[in-house]
C-alpha positions in Angstrom: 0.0 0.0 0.0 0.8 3.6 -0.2 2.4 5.2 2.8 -0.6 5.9 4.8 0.3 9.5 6.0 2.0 10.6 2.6 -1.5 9.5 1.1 -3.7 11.2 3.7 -1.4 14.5 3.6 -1.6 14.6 -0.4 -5.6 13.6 -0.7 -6.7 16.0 2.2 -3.6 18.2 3.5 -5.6 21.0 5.1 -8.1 19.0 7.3 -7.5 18.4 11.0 -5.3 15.6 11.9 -5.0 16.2 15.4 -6.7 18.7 18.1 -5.5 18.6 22.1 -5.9 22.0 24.4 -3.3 23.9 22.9 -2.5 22.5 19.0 -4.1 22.5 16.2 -2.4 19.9 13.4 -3.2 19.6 9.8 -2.5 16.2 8.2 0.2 18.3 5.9 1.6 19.5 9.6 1.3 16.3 10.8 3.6 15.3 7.6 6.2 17.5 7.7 6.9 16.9 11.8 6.7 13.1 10.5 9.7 13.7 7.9 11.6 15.7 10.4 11.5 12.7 13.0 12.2 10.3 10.6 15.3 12.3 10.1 16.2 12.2 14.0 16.0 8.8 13.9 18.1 8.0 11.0 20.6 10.3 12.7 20.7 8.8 15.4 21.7 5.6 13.4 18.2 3.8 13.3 17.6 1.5 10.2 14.4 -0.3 8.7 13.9 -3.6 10.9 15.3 -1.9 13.6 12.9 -1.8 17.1 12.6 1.6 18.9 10.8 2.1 22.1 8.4 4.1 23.1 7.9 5.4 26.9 5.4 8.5 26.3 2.3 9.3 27.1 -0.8 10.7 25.7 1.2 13.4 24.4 0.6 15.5 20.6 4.8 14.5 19.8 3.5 10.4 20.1 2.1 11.2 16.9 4.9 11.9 14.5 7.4 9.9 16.7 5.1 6.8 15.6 5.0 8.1 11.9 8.0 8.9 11.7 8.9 5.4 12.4 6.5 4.1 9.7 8.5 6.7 7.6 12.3 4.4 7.7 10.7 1.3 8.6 11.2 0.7 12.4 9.1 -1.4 14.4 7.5 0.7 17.6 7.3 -1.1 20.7 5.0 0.4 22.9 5.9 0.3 26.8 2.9 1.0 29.3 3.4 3.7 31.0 2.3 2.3 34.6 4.7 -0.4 34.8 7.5 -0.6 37.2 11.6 -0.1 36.2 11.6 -4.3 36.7 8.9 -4.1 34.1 10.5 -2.1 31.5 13.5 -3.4 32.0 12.2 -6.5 30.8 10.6 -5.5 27.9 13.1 -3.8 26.7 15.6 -6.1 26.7 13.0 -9.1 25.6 12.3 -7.2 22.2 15.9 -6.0 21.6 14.9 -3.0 21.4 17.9 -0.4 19.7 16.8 2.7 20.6 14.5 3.9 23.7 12.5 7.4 23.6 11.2 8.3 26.7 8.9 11.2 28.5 11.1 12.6 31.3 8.6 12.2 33.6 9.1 8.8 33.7 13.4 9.0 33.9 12.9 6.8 37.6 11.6 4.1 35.8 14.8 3.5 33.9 17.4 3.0 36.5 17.6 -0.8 35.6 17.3 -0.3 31.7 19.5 -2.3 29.9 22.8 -0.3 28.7 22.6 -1.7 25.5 19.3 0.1 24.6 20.5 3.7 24.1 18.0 6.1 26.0 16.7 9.8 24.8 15.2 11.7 26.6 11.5 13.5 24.4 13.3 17.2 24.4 16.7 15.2 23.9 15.3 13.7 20.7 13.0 17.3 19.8 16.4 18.8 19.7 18.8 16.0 18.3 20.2 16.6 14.4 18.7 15.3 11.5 20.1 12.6 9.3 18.6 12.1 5.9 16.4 9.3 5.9 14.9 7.2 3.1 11.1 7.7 3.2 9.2 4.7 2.8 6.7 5.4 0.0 5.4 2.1 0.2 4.1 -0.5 3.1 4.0 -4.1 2.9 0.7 -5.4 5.0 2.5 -8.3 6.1 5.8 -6.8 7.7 6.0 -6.0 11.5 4.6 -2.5 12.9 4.3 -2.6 17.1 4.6 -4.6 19.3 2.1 -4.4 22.3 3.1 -6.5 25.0 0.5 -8.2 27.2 0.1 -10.4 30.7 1.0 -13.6 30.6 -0.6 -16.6 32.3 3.1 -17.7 33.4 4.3 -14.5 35.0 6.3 -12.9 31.8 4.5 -11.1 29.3 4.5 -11.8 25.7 5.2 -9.2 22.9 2.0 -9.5 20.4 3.6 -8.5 16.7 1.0 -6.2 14.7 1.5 -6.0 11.0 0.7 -3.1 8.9 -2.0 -5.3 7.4 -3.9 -5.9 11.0 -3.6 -2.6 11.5 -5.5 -1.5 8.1 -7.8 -4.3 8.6 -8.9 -3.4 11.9 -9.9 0.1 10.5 -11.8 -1.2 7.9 -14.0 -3.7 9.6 -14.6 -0.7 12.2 -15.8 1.8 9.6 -17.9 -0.9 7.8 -19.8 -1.5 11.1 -20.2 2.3 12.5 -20.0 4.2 8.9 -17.7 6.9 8.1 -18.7 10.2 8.0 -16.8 13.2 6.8 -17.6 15.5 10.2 -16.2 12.5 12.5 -13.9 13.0 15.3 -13.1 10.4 17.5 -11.7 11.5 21.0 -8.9 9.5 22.5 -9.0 9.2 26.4 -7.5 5.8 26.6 -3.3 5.1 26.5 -1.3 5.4 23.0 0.7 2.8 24.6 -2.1 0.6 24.3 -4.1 -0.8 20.7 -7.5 1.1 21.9 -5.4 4.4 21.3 -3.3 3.0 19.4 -6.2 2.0 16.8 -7.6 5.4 17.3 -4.5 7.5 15.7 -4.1 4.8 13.0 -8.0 5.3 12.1 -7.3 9.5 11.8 -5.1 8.8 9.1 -6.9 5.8 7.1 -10.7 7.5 7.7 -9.0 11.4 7.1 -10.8 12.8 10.4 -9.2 14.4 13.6 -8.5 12.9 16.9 -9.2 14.9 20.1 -6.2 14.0 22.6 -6.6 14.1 26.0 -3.7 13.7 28.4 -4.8 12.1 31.2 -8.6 11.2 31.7 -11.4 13.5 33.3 -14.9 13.1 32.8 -15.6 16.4 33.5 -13.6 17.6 30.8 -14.2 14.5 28.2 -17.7 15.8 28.6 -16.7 19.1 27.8 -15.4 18.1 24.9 -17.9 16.3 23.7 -20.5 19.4 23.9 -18.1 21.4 22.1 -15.9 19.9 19.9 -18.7 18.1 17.9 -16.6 14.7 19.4 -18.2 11.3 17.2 -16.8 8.7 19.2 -15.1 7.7 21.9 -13.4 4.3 23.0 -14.1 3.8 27.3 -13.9 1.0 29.4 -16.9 0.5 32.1 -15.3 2.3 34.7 -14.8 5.7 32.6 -18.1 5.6 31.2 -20.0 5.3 34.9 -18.0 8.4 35.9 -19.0 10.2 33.0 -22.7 9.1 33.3 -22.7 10.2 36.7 -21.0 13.6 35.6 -23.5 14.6 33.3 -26.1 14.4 35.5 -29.4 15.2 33.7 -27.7 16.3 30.9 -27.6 14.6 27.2 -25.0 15.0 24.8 -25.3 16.6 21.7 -26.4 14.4 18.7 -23.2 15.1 16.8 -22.1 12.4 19.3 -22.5 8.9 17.4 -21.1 6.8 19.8 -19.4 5.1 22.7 -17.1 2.2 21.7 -16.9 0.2 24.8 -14.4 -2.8 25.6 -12.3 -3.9 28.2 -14.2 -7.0 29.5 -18.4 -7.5 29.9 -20.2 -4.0 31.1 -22.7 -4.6 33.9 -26.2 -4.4 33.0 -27.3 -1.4 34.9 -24.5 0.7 33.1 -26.0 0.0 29.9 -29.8 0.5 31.2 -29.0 4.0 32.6 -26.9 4.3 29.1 -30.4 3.3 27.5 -32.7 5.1 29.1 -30.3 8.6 28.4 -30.2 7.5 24.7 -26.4 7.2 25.3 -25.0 4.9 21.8 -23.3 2.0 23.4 -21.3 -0.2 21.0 -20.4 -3.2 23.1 -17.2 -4.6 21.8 -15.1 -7.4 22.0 -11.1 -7.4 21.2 -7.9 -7.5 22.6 -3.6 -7.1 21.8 -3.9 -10.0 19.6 -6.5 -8.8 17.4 -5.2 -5.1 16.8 -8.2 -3.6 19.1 -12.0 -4.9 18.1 -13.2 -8.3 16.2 -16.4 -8.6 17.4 -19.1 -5.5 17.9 -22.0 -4.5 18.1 -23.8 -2.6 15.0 -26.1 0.3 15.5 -29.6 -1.3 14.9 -29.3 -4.2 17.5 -28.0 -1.9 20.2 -31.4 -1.8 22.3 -32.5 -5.4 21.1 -29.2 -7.4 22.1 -28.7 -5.2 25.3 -25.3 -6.7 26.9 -24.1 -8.6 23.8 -20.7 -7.7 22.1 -22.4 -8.3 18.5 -20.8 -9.7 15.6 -17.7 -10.4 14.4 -16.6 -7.3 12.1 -17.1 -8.0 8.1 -13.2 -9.6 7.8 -13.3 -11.8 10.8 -14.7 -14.8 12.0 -16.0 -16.3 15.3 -16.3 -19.7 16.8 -17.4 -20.8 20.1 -14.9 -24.5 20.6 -14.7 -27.0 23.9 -13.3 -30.1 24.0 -11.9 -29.3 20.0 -15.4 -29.4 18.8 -17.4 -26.5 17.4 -20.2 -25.5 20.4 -24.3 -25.5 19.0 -26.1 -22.1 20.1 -25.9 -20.8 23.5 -23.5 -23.1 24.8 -20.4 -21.4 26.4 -17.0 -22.7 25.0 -13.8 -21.0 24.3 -13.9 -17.8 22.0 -11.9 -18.6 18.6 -11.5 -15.6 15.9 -9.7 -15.3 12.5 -8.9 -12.4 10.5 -6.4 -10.2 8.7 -6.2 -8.1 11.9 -5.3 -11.3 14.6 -1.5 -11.6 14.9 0.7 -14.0 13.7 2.4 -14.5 17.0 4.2 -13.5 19.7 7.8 -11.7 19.5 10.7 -14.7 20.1 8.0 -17.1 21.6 7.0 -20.2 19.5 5.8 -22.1 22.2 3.3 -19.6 22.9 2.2 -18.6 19.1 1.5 -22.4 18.4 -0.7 -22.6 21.4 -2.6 -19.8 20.4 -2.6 -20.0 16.9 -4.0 -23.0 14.8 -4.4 -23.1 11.4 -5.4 -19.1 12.0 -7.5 -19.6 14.4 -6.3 -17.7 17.7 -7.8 -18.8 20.8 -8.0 -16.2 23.1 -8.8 -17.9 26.6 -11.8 -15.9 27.1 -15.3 -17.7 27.3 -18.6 -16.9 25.7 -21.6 -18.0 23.9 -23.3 -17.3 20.3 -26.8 -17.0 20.7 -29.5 -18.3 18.1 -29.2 -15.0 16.3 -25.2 -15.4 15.8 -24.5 -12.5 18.6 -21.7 -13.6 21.3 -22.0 -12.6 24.8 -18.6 -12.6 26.9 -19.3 -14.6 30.0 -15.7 -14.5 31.3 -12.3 -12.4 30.1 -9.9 -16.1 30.9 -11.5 -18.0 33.8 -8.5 -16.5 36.1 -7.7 -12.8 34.6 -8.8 -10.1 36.8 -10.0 -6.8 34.7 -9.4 -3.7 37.0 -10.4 -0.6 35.4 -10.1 -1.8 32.1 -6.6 -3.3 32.5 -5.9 -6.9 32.3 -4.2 -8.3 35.4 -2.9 -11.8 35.7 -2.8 -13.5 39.0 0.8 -16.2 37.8 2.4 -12.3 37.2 2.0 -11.4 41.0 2.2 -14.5 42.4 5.6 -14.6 41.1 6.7 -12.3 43.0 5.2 -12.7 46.1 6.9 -15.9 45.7 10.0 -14.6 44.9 10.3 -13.4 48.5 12.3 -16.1 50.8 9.6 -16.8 53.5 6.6 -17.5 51.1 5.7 -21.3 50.3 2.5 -20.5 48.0 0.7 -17.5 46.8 -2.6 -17.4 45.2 -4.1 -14.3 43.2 -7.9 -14.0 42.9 -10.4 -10.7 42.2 -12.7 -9.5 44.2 -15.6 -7.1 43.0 -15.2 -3.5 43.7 -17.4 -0.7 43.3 -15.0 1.6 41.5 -12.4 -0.4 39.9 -14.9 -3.5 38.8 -12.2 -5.8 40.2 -9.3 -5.4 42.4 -6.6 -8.2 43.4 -6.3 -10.3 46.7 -3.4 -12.3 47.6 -3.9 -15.9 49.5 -0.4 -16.8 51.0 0.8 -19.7 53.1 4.2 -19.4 55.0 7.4 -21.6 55.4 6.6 -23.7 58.7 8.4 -21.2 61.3 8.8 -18.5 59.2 7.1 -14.8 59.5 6.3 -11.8 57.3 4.3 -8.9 57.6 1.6 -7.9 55.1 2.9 -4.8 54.8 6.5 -6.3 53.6 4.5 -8.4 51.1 2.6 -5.4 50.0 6.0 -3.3 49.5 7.8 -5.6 47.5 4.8 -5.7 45.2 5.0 -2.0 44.9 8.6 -2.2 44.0 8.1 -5.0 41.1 4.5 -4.3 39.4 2.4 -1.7 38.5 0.1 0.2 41.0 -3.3 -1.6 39.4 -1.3 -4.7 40.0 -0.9 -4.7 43.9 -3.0 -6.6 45.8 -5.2 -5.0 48.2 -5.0 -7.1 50.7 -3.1 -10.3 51.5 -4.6 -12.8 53.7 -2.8 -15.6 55.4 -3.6 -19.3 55.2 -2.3 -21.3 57.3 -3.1 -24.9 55.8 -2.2 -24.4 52.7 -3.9 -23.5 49.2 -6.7 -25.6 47.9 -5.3 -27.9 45.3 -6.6 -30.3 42.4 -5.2 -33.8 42.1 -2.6 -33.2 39.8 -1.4 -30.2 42.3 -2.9 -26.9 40.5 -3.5 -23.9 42.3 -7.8 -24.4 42.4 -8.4 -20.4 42.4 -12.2 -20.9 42.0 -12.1 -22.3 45.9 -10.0 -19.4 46.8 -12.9 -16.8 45.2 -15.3 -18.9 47.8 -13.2 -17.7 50.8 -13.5 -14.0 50.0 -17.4 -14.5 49.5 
């Protein structure tokens, strides 16, 4: 395909690429800054192939440091912003990463950053000489892009490789479901680092329409911007739609707005009843890393009818429900399996993982569900073990590691308990070495030091006989959910 951004810049130059609370960028702007990082990065000796990270916010210079990128032919790796300097540390040396851009807010979280990876600070980068680079005038859909890296079930997470092509694909399924129109704006409240926002800046360029950027997330002012930007739509998790609900009071939103996209696991009923009954568009949707943001939503005329259901699969995807390797009948829960052009084709340096996942194209995601009669898929669980905490995936093997990792500590379980404000929040079950003793707070601080804030437990509750096991000696967290009840 043509480079997307050279395309957009030369078919519409003077619409709005990009609007936050103090720019205003044209997709011609948006171009030109694009060359000049391109240049910054070739002079600072970055080659096609080559993986740069990213540590930056939701902040306008994201934008042409990710097309700039596209530009020579480097593959972004997107780091989260919450995790811990153990965290990134990892990462970065797991995807052998060249080059590491950072926000100089978060400078603390390098202090165990591998010395190979050569670091830059934003303004170090803003102001670093231009090389000359090679535009790319041309992308192959099948050639790397990001990589996202997500939880995984056995403490390290993997590095989910996004083509070009899942990318585009994703975008067009999307805009064949909720239509394209030329007055869109879709505002962006949720992490660049992650494929929601990620999906969001790609869909600017492909569709031709602005994003609205927000920093850092307030329903107050998402509202706001709603009234008076005439915003289209906007990608929320549960928890940041309640707060904006609540927020608006008796107020409705303008009917410029088309739309709220909203993912990050099932959305409780009475959210989408109070959503209904304040003519609110919800899109359930269903997606994750793996499939570069949505495979599955729901479309505009069944939104009131199939009330809690995450629709479809998009027009270039498919959907199977599977237990016990046979195809499940209607309305009988089994294992969600999707293909498409926009699921991965595996995980970064892990073949034992991207064969599990992948079979014959098929990725199975873990997550359970059922199709209805109709063909609509309902999520009944996201993994029977992953706690969702505010829209972010937690998995309990990634902290039990590390409470294990502490001397005293014979077992650790991990298990989610509901919470009013979060959805779900994490508990630690621990069992100490006959004779030995540590405080919860000890537990709790080397947690701190080694995972993300969502990813601390918020409480940790000693057992003294040990944790309920299966025959073959698994960790039976569905008995452990029955002790916090």
């Amino acid at each position: 395909m043509p480079n997307w951004l050279v395309k957009r810049a030369d078919l519409s130059p003077e619409r709005v690429a990009l609007m936050t609370d103090d720019v205003t960028w044209t997709f011609s702007e948006l171009h030109k800054f694009s060359v000049s990082a391109a240049n910054k990065l070739s002079g600072l000796g970055v080659k096609q192939g080559d993986h740069v990270a990213v540590l930056i916010g939701n902040r306008k210079e994201f934008l042409f440091l990710l097309h700039g990128l596209e530009y020579i032919g480097a593959v972004a790796v997107l780091l989260n912003t919450k995790l811990t300097s153990h965290e990134i540390s990892w990462q970065l040396e797991n995807s052998e990463s060249k080059l590491l851009v950072f926000d100089d807010v978060f400078l603390e979280k390098l202090e165990n950053a591998p010395k190979a990876v050569k670091q830059l600070s934003l303004a170090e980068f803003i102001n670093a000489e231009e090389g000359k680079a090679t535009i790319r005038f041309e992308y192959d859909l099948n050639v790397v892009h990001t990589i996202i890296y997500t939880s995984g079930t056995t403490g390290n997470p993997k590095g989910v490789m996004l083509s070009y092509g899942n990318h585009w694909w994703n975008a067009v399924g999307s805009a064949l479901n909720l239509g394209l129109h030329i007055d869109d704006c879709w505002l962006c409240a949720t992490p660049l680092f992650h494929v929601s926002g990620l999906s969001i800046l790609l869909r600017s360029v492909f569709y031709g329409i602005p994003v609205f950027l927000v920093e850092k997330f307030d329903p107050k002012k998402v509202n706001m911007a709603i009234e008076n930007y005439n915003i289209s739509f906007i990608s929320l998790v549960s928890q940041m739609l309640v707060r904006m609900v609540a927020e608006l009071g008796d107020k409705t939103y303008p009917k410029s707005f088309r739309g709220v996209l909203l993912g990050g696991g099932p959305a409780p009923k009475p959210l989408l009843e109070v959503c209904k009954e304040k003519e609110i568009p919800i899109y359930q949707t269903y997606g994750m890393t793996e499939t570069a943001s949505q495979i599955v939503t729901l479309s505009d005329e069944y939104m009131l009818s199939k009330l809690g259901s995450a629709g479809k699969p998009l027009f270039p995807a498919q959907l199977r429900i599977v237990k016990d390797d046979h195809q499940q009948a209607a309305n009988s829960a089994g294992e969600i399996v999707v293909k498409g052009p926009n699921v991965t084709k595996g995980y970064w340096k892990n073949e034992e993982a991207t064969e599990k996942s992948i079979i014959n194209g098929w990725l199975y995601t873990g997550d359970i569900g059922y199709i209805d009669e109709d063909g609509f898929l309902y999520v009944l669980d996201r993994r029977n073990d992953l706690i969702i905490s505010g829209g972010e995936n937690i998995y309990p093997a990634e902290i039990e590691a590390v409470i294990l990792s502490h001397s005293t500590i014979e077992e650790a379980g991990v298990v989610g308990k509901s919470d009013d404000t979060w959805g779900q929040v994490p508990v630690a079950f621990v069992k100490t070495w006959d004779g030995e003793t540590v405080s919860k707070e000890e537990i709790l601080d080397l947690c701190k030091e080694r995972l993300a804030k969502y990813k601390v437990p918020v409480d940790v509750i000693f057992v003294n006989d040990g944790l309920p096991r299966n025959a073959s000696n698994k960790l039976m967290r569905k008995e452990l959910r029955k002790l916090l009840d």
